[in-house]
N, C-alpha and C positions, 0 to 999 in steps of 0.2 A: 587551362584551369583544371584542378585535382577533382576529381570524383569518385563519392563509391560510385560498384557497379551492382547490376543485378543479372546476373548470367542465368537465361533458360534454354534449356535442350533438353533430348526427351535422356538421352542416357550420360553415366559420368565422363565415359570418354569422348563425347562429346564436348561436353561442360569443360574439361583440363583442355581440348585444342584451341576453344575459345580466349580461354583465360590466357594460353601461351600466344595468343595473337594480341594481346593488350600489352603497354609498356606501362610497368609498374615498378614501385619501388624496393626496396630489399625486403626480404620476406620477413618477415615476424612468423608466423607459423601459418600450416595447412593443419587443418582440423576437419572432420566427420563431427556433425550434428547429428545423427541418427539414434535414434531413443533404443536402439534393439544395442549397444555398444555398453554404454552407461547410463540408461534412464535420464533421470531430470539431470539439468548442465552436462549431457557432453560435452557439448564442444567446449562449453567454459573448464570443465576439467582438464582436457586436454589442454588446451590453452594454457592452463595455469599450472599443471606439473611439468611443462615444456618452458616457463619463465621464469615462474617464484622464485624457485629456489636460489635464482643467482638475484634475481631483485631485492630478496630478503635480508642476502647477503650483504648487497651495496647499503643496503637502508635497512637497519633491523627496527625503526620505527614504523614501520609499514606493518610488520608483524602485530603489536598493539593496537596498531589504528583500524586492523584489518581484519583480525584473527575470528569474528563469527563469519562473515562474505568466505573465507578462503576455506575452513575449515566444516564449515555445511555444504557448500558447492562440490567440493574435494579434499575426501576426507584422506584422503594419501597424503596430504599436507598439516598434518596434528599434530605430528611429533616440531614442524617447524613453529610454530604461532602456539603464544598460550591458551591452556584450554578453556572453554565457556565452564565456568562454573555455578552450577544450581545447586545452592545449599538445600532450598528446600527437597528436591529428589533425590538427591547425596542421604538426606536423614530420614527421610519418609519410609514406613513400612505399613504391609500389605498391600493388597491388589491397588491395581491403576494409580501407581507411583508417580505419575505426572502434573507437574506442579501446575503448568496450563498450556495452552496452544497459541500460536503466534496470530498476528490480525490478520485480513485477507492478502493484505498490500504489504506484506516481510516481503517475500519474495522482491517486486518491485524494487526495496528497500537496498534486498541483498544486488540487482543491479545495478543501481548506484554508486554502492558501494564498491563492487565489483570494475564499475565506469572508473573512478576514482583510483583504482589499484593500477589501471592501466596505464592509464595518463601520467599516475607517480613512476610509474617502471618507462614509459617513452621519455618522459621527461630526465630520467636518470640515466639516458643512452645517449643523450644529447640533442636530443631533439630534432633527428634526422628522419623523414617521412619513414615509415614501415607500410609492408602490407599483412591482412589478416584474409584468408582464403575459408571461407565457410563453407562445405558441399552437405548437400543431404537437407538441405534444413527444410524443405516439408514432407520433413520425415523426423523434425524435431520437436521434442518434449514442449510443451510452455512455456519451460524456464529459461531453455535456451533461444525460442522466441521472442522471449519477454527483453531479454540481455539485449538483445543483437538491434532490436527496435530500439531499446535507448542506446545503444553504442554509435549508432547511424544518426541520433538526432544530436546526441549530444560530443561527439567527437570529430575536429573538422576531415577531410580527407587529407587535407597537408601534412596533418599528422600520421593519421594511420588512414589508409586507403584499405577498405571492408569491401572484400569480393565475395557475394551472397552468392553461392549456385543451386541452382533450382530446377525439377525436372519444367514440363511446359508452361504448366498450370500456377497459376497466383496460390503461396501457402493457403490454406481456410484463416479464418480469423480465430481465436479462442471462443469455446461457449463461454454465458456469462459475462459480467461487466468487466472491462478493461481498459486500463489507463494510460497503456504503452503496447500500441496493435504494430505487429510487424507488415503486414501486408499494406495499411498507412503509411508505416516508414522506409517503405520498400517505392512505394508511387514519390512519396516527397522529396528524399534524398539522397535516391540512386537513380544512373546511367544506366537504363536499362539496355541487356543482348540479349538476342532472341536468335534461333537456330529451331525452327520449325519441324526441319527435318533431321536423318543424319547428317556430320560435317563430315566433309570428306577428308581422307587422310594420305597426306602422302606418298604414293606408289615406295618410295624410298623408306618413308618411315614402318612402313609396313616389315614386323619380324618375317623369319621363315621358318616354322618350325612345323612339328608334328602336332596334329590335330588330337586336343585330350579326349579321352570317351569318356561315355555318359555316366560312368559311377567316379570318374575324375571331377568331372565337372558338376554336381550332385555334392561330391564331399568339399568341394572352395565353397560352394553356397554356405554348407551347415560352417565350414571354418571362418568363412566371412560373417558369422553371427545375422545371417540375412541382410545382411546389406549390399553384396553384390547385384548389380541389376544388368551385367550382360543378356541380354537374352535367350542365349543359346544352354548359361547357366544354370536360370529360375527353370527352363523347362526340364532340363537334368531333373533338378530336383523335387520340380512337381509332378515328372514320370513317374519316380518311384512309388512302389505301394508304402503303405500305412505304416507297418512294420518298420520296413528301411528305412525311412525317414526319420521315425523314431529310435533307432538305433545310431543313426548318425546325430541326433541333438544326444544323446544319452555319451558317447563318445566326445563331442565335443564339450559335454558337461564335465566329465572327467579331466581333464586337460583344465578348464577354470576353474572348478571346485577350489584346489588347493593354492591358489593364487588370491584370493579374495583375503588371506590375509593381510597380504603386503599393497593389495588392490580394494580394498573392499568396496569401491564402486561398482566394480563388477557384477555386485549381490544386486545391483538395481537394474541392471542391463540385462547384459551377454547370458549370465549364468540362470538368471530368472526366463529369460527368453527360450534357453535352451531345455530347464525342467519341466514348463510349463509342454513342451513341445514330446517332451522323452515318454517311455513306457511308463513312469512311474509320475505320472503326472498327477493323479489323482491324491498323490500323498506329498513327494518331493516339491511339485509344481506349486501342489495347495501352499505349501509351507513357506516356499520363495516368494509367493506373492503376497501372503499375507507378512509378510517377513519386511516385502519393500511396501506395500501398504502402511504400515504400522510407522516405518521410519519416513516417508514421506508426511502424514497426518502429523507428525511430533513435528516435523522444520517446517509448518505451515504449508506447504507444497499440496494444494488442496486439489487441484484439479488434476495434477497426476497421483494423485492418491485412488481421484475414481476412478481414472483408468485403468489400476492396479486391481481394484475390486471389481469391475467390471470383468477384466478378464478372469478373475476369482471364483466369481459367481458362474462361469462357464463351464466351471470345473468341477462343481459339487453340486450336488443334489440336499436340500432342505431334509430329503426322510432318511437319507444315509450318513450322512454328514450335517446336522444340526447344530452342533458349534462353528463349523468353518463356514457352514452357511449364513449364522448370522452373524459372526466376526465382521463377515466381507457386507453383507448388508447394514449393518447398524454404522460402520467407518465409511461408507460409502454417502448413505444419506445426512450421514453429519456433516462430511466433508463437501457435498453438492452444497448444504447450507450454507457451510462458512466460505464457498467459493460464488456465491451471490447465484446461485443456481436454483432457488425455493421450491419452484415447479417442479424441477425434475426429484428431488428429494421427496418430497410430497407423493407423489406418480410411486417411488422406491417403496416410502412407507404404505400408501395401502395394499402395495403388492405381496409386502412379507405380512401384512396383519390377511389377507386374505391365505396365507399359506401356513401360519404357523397357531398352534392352540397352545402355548408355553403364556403362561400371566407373566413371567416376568420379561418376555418377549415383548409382551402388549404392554406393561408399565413402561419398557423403555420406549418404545413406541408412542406411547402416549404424549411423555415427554418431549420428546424430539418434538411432533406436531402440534404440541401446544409453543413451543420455540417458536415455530413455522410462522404461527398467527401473532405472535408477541412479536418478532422482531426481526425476522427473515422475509419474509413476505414480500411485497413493492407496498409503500403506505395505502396504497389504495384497497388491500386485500386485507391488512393485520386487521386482527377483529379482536381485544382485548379478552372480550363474553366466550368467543370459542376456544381461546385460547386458556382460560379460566376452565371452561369444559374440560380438556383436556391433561392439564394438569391437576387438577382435581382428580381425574379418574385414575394418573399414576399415583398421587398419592393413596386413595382405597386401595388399592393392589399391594403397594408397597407394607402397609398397616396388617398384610393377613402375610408375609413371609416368613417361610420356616423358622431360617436363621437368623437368630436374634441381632444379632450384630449385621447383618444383612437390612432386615426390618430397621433397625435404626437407622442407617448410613440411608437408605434410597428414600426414607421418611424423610428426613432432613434436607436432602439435597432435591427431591420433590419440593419443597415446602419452599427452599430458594427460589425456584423457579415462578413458583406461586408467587415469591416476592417480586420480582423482577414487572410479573405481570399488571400487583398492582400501581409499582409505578406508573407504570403507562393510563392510569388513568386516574392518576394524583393521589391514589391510596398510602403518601408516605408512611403514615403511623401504620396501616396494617404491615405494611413492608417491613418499618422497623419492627415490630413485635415477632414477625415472624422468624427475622433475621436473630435478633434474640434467643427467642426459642430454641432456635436451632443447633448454636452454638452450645446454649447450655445445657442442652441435649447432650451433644457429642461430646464434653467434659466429661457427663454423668455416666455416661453408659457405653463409653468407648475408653481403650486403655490409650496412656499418651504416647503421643509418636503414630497410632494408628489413625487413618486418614489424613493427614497433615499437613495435606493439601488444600484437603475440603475446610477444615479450620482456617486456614490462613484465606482461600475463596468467601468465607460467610463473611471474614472481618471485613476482605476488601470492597465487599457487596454495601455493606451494612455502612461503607463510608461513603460510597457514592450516595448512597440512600440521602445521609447526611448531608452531602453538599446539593445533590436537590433540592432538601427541604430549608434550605440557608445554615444549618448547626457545622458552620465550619469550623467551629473548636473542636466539635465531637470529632468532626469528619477527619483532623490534624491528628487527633488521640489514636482515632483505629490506624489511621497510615500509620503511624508510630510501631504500632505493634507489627503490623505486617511487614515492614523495612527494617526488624530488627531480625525477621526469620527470612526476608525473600526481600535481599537487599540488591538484585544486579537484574531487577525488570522496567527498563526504562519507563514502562507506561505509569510505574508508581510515582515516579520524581517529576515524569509532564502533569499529571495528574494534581499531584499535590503543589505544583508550580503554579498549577491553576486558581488552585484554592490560596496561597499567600498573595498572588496577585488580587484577587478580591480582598482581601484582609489588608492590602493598602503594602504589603512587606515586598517591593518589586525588584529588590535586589537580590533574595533570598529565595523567589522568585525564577529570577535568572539564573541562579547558581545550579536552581535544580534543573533547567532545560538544558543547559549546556552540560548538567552530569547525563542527565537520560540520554544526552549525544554521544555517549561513548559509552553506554549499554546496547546500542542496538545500531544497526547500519542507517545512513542518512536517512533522514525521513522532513519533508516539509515543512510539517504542521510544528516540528519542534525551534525549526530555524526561526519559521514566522512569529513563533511566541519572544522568541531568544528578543526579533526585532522590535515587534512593541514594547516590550518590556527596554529594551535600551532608549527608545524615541522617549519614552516617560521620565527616564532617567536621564534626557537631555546628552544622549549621545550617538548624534543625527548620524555621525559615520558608520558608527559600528552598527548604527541598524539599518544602515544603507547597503550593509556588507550581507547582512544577512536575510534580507527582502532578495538580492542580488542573488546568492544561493540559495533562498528559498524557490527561487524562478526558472533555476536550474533545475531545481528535482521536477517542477510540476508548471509549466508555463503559461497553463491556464489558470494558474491559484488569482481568481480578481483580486479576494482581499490584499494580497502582495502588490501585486500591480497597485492598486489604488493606494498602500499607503508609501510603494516608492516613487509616485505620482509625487505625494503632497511632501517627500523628503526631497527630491528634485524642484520642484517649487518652491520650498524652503532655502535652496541651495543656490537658488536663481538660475536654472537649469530648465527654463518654462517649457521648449523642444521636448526637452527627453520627460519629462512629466505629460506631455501632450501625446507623445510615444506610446507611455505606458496607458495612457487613462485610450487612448484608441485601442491599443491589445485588450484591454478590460470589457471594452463593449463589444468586441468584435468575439468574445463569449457570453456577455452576459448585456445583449442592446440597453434593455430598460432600467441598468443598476441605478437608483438614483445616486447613490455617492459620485459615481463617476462623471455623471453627467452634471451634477453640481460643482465640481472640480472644474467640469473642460469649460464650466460658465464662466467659473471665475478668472481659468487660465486666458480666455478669450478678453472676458471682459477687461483683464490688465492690457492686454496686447491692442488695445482699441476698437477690438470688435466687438462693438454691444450690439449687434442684429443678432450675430452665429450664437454669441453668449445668452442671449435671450428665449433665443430657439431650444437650448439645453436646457436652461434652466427650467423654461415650461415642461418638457419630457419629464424632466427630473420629478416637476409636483405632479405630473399628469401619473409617475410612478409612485409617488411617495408625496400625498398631498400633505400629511405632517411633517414634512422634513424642515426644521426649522433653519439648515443652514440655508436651505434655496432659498427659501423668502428670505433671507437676510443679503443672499449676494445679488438678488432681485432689486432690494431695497437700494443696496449701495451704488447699483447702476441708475436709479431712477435720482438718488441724490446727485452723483456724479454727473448727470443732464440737465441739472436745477428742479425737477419734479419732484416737489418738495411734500405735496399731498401725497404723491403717489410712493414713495419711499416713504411716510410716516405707516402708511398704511400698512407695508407692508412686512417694516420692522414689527409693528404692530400685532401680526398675525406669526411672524416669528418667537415676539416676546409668549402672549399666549400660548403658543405652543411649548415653551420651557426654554427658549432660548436662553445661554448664562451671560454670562458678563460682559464678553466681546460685543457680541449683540445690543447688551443694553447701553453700552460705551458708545457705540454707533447711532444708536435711536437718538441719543444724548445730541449727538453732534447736529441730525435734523433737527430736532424743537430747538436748541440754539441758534443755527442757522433763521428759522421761520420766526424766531421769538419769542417763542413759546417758556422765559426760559421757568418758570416754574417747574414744567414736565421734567425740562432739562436736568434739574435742579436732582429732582426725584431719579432719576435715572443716573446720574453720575455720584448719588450717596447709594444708590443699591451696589453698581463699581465698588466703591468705597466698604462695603459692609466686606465684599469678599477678598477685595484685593488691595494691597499698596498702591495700586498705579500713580504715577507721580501726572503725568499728563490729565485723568480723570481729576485730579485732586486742583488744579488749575483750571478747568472747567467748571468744578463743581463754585468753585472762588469766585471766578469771573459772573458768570450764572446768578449768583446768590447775589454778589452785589449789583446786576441789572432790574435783578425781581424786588430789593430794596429800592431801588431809583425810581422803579414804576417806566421803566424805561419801555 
């Protein structure tokens, strides 16, 4: 049977005698993971300037379906795929031209996607197994460990057989929350080889040459951009004094410099690697990392962002360098944030507030940590009250600013933040007033076109505001505006998808989930909308299609599972509905939906013991759940316990049960005799619905309650 592998040995040529001792399929490509080469996606880089281009060729619809995944991974690949176009940064003037930042889970997004690209290109080969050979990878970026864990769960090896090689050690996991851990996907769906020691090599394969010396072996290091790990190499190179070695990255920098144009991944690797290392670190290095800082934070890539800053912050000093030092500080602790990292952000921020006496240092500071407590935090820490403290105090700060137009822009965008906060503790009207203010601020006292970002940010603020408080007309009106300047951000068309589906429009609805599907690389949450909104629209397939690939992105999504539970139930598929509702609790034990489901599933299949067992769980979780007491009821009629099913319809009805329910209670007091109840019960049916069956009960009923029967 086909398997990945997971190959560990302490060194590479190790790892290649192993791999050449496996019988594998034809190769697809050998790739270097190593972040000192290209930063975030090596290996997917190389990967994919090593395929696309002939895959793009066979399929140029791949190019459209694909062009943010190919074209942020591997920007060598722009001229092939159209470009992302941001009208609003295209038109925007003055400082911090960016229109927003992507969620924490793009990236994930962009593997997917990425997933997706590969299985179009095998599948265009004809579907004959390949292999994919990873070395270095714990020595790789996030992104490309992010890739490679969904490429392993979700690609079979029959297809592509994934050779992960590894020095001894299990990769670390990512800091931070993570949704796709490779060191998980490395235990569950690879053949692990292990090689303890060296492997030994052939007397015959053994070359015979001349032994290089130490300023030989010293310069492959610096030309291998640090990735060679011979032994005899790394020591070369860490004999050298201080100088040498700096001379050799400054020489090697030379050589990539002029290549980053036709390369420009290199600006995130090799060439950042080797300034940072050169004489002129202190200026070149500073500039290259804030250079790949800066482009990492824009493509959401958050946790190699702080890595960039981290080693940034190594390089400058706060009293010599006070711009570059808070450049790399302020992107740093933003980026911790938005990488679900709160603590260590926090830990960041009081370290530059203890190091810097700049007010407008401490307003953005303030900022930031009043964020902290608003909405980064774990909910057990947000504190609404501190978080009010602290943006409060950016706003005073911002209110005493030289620069007039300064003072306005961080008042306002202050004053946002303030809004945000008091959502959180049901303040809509001050939110909206704020949000108001704001805008009609930066009309009055800013030229047009300057910050244009931040206008189009207050509008989209000020509509969420709106659909919090229910003003989902208003909330329709600001989308409006915002999608007629920043029309290609999928979160505005899921967003406002959301908002027509409350207003009852679920076709108009759908149109928008399935357009924000081709703004942005796969993503769950869209598919699962796509799928309810079809089950409503009475089109069990299509949303059977897309619960099916919503399950693909994320296999522990319950709500998915449980509603292709009750579409395979529907289908008469009770097995695969009993499938999915066990996957659901074997995440989430005490979900009562699902465990109302597996009552009912049981209870059709004749188990009313197992069925009864769930059903209690289910109220033991969820003592309102009116459908349990109702599939409770239906077993207790279904056994002749006719009290005990009146009862317990009963406790369902009181709870808000609709019409099914009360069609059902209907059938007990007929059954017992009751029929007046009955009577009452199948005209409330009747109030809401056509039912032709209620209507024949209600008939029957009425004329036994006349007979005095």
């Amino acid at each position: 049977m086909s398997s990945h592998y997971w190959i560990q040995a302490p060194l590479r040529a190790d790892r290649d005698r192993l791999i050449r001792g496996l019988s594998l399929p034809p190769l697809l490509a050998t790739v270097s993971a190593h972040r000192h080469l290209r930063g975030p996606y090596t290996a997917v880089g190389t990967l994919l300037r090593a395929i696309a281009p002939e895959a793009l060729r066979r399929d140029p619809e791949l190019a459209r379906r694909h062009r943010i995944e190919l074209q942020e991974t591997t920007p060598e690949l722009a001229g092939l795929v159209p470009a992302i176009h941001r009208p609003l940064e295209a038109s925007a003037t003055g400082p911090v031209a960016v229109s927003r930042y992507p969620a924490r889970l793009h990236s994930l997004r962009i593997s997917h996607g990425l997933v997706d690209f590969l299985e179009s290109h095998l599948g265009g080969l004809g579907g004959a197994p390949q292999t994919l050979v990873v070395h270095d990878v714990e020595h790789a970026d996030a992104t490309d460990q992010e890739f490679l864990a969904v490429l392993l769960r979700r690609v079979p090896a029959r297809l592509l057989t994934v050779v992960v090689a590894t020095g001894p050690d299990t990769p670390p996991s990512r800091p931070g929350p993570i949704s796709e851990d490779l060191p998980r996907a490395l235990l569950a769906h690879t053949e692990r080889i292990t090689a303890p020691g060296r492997v030994p090599e052939p007397a015959a394969a053994r070359p015979a040459a001349a032994a290089p010396t130490p300023d030989e072996l010293a310069r492959a290091y610096a030309e291998s951009d640090g990735v060679a790990d011979d032994p005899a190499t790394v020591a070369a190179y860490e004999a050298l004094d201080p100088a040498s070695r700096a001379a050799l990255h400054d020489a090697r920098a030379a050589v990539l410099a002029p290549m980053t144009e036709a390369q420009p991944s290199l600006r995130l690797g090799a060439l950042a690697y080797h300034l940072e290392r050169g004489s002129d670190r202190g200026t070149a290095g500073v500039e290259a990392l804030r250079w790949a800082q800066t482009r990492c934070k824009y493509l959401g890539l958050y946790g190699t962002a702080v890595e960039y800053g981290e080693r940034g912050l190594l390089l400058v000093e706060a009293a010599q360098q006070p711009d570059a030092w808070w450049e790399f500080t302020r992107d740093t602790a933003v980026s911790l944030a938005a990488a679900g990292r709160a603590e260590e952000s926090a830990a960041l921020q009081d370290a530059a507030r203890r190091t810097s006496i700049d007010p407008a240092v401490h307003m953005k500071l303030a900022y930031e940590t009043g964020m902290l407590y608003a909405r980064h935090f774990s909910p057990d820490k947000r504190d609404p009250g501190l978080a009010r403290a602290w943006i409060n105090q950016a706003i005073a700060i911002a209110s005493v600013l030289e620069d007039p137009q300064e003072r306005t822009f961080f008042s306002v965008f202050n004053r946002n933040g303030l809004a945000l906060v008091a959502t959180r503790t049901g303040g809509t009207d001050e939110a909206l007033k704020l949000l108001d203010e704001g805008i009609e601020r930066l009309d009055r006292e800013l030229g047009l076109g300057e910050r244009s970002w931040h206008r189009v940010g207050l509008r989209y603020n000020r509509a969420q505001v709106h659909t919090m408080s229910g003003r989902l007309e208003e909330a329709l009106a600001d989308y409006a505006i915002v999608m007629a300047i920043d029309d290609d951000f999928s979160d505005h068309y899921f967003n406002r998808g959301n908002i027509l589906r409350r207003l009852g429009r679920t076709e108009e609805a759908l149109a928008d989930y399935e357009h924000a599907l081709t703004l942005e690389p796969p993503f769950p949450e869209a598919h699962y909308n796509c799928g309810d909104a079809r089950l409503e629209l009475g089109d069990i397939e299509g949303a059977l299609a897309e619960f099916d690939r919503t399950l693909v992105l994320d296999p522990g999504n319950v709500d998915a599972l449980l509603n292709r539970a009750g579409v395979h139930a529907e289908l008469g598929d009770p097995q695969a509905a009993l499938r999915d509702v066990a996957a659901g609790l074997d995440v989430d034990p005490g979900n009562a939906h699902l465990l109302t489901l597996k009552g009912r599933l049981l209870a059709e299949q004749g188990e009313s013991g197992p069925a009864l067992d769930a059903l209690g769980a289910a109220l033991e979780s969820a003592p309102d759940l009116a459908e349990a007491w109702a599939v409770r009821a239906e077993i207790a009629f279904g056994a002749g316990d006719l009290d005990r099913a009146t009862a317990d319809f009963d406790r369902a009805v009181g709870i808000g049960g609709g019409a099914a329910i009360r069609y059902n209670r209907g059938l007990v007091h007929e059954a017992a005799g009751r029929f007046a109840d009955a009577v009452s019960d199948f005209a409330a049916v009747l109030a809401e619905t056509d039912d032709e069956e209620a209507r024949v009960h209600h008939a029957s009923c009425l004329r036994a309650e006349r007979a005095g029967v």
